[in-house]
C-alpha angles and dihedrals in degrees: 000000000000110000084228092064082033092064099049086051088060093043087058095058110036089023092049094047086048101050083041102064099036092049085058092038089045095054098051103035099041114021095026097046088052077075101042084059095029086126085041118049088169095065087065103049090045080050093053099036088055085056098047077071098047095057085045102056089034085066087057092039094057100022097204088290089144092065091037082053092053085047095053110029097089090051103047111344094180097051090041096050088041103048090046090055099050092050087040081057096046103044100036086051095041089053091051099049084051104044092053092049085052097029089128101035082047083053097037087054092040085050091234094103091160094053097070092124090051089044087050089044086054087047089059092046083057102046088047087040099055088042095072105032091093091050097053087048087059090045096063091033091056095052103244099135093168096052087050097050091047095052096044096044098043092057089056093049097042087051087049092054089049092054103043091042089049090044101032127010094048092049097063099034104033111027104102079059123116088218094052099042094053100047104021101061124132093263084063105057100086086048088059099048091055088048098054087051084053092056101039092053086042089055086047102058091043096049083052091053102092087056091049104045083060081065119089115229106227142149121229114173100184094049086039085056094044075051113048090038086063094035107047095065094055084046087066086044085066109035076058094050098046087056098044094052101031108020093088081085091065105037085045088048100053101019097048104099094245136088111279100265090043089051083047090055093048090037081056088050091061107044097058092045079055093051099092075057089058088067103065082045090056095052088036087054091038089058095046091045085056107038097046093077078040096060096041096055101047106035096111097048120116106260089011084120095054081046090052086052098040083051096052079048091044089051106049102052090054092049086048101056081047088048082050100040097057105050077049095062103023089119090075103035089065090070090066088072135074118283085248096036095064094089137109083028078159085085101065101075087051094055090039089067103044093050084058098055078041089066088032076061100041083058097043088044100063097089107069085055085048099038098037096243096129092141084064092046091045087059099037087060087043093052086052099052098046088064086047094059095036103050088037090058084042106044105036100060081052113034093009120209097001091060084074091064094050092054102048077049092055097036092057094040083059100042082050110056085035096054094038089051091043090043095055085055091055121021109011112207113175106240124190089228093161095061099042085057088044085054101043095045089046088055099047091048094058090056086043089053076037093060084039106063088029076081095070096047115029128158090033099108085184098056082040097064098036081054097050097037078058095057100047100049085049082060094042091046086053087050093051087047105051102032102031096120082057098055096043080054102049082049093049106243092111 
């Protein structure tokens, strides 16, 4: 078996667990609750800009200890599991004491001083969620695909059930009653979907109990330290990435020219115009999820460098056909959303292509973890967001939302050249540079013919989409053409 097609077996199972579960996870909790605060816009940027947070102080919580876990396993798995636990246990218990003695000063500064009890809600969600970080990082480094998927997948769909029995079983069977009129009202909604998030997270960790109690609390100061030196730099990656992919909440929220909740409403706006965008994330997070304990096993293997290039290849051309696939059908994807949410769709080419030099970068990226340069890494992602907070402040006063696009575009473009040139130094790895543009521009140029004849039919959603479906499978059949040699690989039949 080839490690390329090896690769793409693995993809299939961690990638697809993950696509899976954020799929779900992405069609309740962000087109179907478009609908839920559909009459309050707001709701759902307050919704998006808590959880900004929440991605934020997740980052400190874990600090990164499931890829320092994948870096040391091989080397010493019971000190490294040992020694992960004990700080998850420290730093997730030490948040929470300290978030419930500041909980109003915490509200007061996030300027949601009556939402102490959602804030304290989200607190618990952290503390279950870095728990069981390190477990599920044994889980894929050890190789149990079907108790992973079982586990990920179970929490999203117990959360699901939480929400649609909340919003829309107990509405129809339940609401003459005292009980529900006086819990379940409008003002409440945003307080319930938090709370389902609390319990899923909560079944989770106890379900993953019987995997943790096997583990030995200890405390090691010389391995911590091996450990920490390798893992802080990638603490600041993902601060970086976290703000260059969520921070647009908070600089929409306080640069736009309106009063907080109005820029909230319009910040709400946005994000679900974005969210076609959040499908070529998904499958962009999803590959990087999959190849990182990849890349770690097999980069001493004879031809693993020419795989890592044939999988940033690989890569590119399918994010591209999705790239391609949701600007041709966009028409239809705007019917998912609320009525009042289906507005600023023109940022959606413009994210699309920055989550696809995110994945380019997720791929080039991949040295300094291999080649133990994190500190590079660490400035390379600074770098990056730098460019994000200061064209953010620039751009929205004066473009407003969209400004946000043009920056995340800016901001990837950069990390990407950056890392590509670093990483040559490095680590060379012999990417077919030459063939990913080819891909990306090819793509680009058939929405651009698509926007072009849309002029001599519009309004005339059908011919639109035959149009468009043309179109797509041209670009599919090229791609056949010309790599074929690569898929047949990737499926094994080369």
């Amino acid at each position: 078996m080839s490690l390329l097609r090896k690769l793409a077996g693995e993809t299939a199972i961690y990638g697809f667990s993950y696509i899976l579960s954020r799929v779900l996870y992405y069609v309740v909790f962000t087109l179907y609750l478009t609908r839920v605060f559909n009459h309050d816009t707001s709701q759902f940027g307050i919704y998006r800009d808590l959880y900004l947070y929440v991605a934020i102080i997740l980052v400190f919580l874990t600090f990164r200890m499931e890829t320092t876990y994948f870096r040391y396993a091989r080397e010493d798995r019971p000190a490294v599991t040992a020694m992960s636990m004990t700080l998850m246990t420290v730093l997730s218990g030490a948040f929470m004491l300290l978030l419930w003695i500041f909980i109003h000063p915490v509200a007061t500064w996030l300027e949601y001083p009556n939402m102490t009890q959602h804030i304290l809600m989200l607190g618990g969600v952290l503390f279950f969620d870095t728990m069981t970080a390190v477990p599920f990082a044994i889980l894929r480094q050890q190789n149990r695909p079907i108790r992973f998927l079982a586990l990920k997948l179970g929490s999203i769909f117990l959360n699901i059930i939480i929400v649609l029995t909340i919003f829309e079983v107990l509405p129809r069977v339940a609401s003459d009653q005292l009980w529900y009129q006086t819990y379940f009202h409008q003002d409440s909604k945003l307080f319930y979907v938090i709370l389902s998030n609390l319990v899923s997270s909560a079944v989770t960790f106890f379900l993953m109990l019987p995997l943790m109690r096997n583990q030995v609390l200890r405390w090691d100061t010389a391995f911590l330290k091996r450990m920490l030196r390798y893992s802080w730099p990638l603490v600041l990656v993902a601060i970086t990435g976290v703000i260059n992919q969520y921070s647009s909440i908070a600089f929409q929220k306080y640069f736009l020219p309106d009063d907080v909740m109005t820029n909230l409403a319009k910040r709400g706006l946005y994000a679900a115009a974005a969210s076609p965008a959040i499908i070529l994330s998904l499958f962009t997070t999803a590959f990087n999820y999959a190849a990182e304990p990849f890349f770690f096993a097999h980069k001493d293997k004879e031809g693993s460098r020419e795989v890592y290039a044939d999988a940033a290849l690989a890569f590119t051309i399918a994010g591209s056909v999705i790239m391609l696939m949701l600007l041709g059908y966009i028409d239809l994807f705007q019917y998912l959303l609320g009525s009042n949410f289906r507005q600023g769709l023109d940022v959606v080419p413009i994210l699309l292509i920055s989550f696809l030099l995110l994945g380019i970068y997720y791929n080039f990226s991949a040295w300094y973890k291999l080649a133990d340069q994190t500190f590079i890494g660490a400035t390379i992602a600074i770098a990056g967001s730098v460019i994000t907070i200061v064209l953010n402040i620039v751009l929205i006063p004066r473009i407003g939302v969209i400004g946000s696009a043009w920056a995340a575009l800016a901001c990837y473009l950069f990390m990407c050249i950056t890392s590509y040139q670093q990483g040559q130094k490095y680590f060379p790895i012999p990417y077919k540079i030459g063939r990913m543009i080819g891909w990306m521009v090819g793509a680009l140029l058939m929405y651009f013919l698509m926007e072009w004849l849309r002029g001599f039919y519009e309004g005339q959603i059908a011919m639109v989409l035959i149009v468009n479906t043309v179109l797509v499978a041209a670009y599919v059949y090229m791609i056949y053409k010309f790599e074929g040699s690569l898929l047949k690989q990737a499926a094994g039949r080369a």
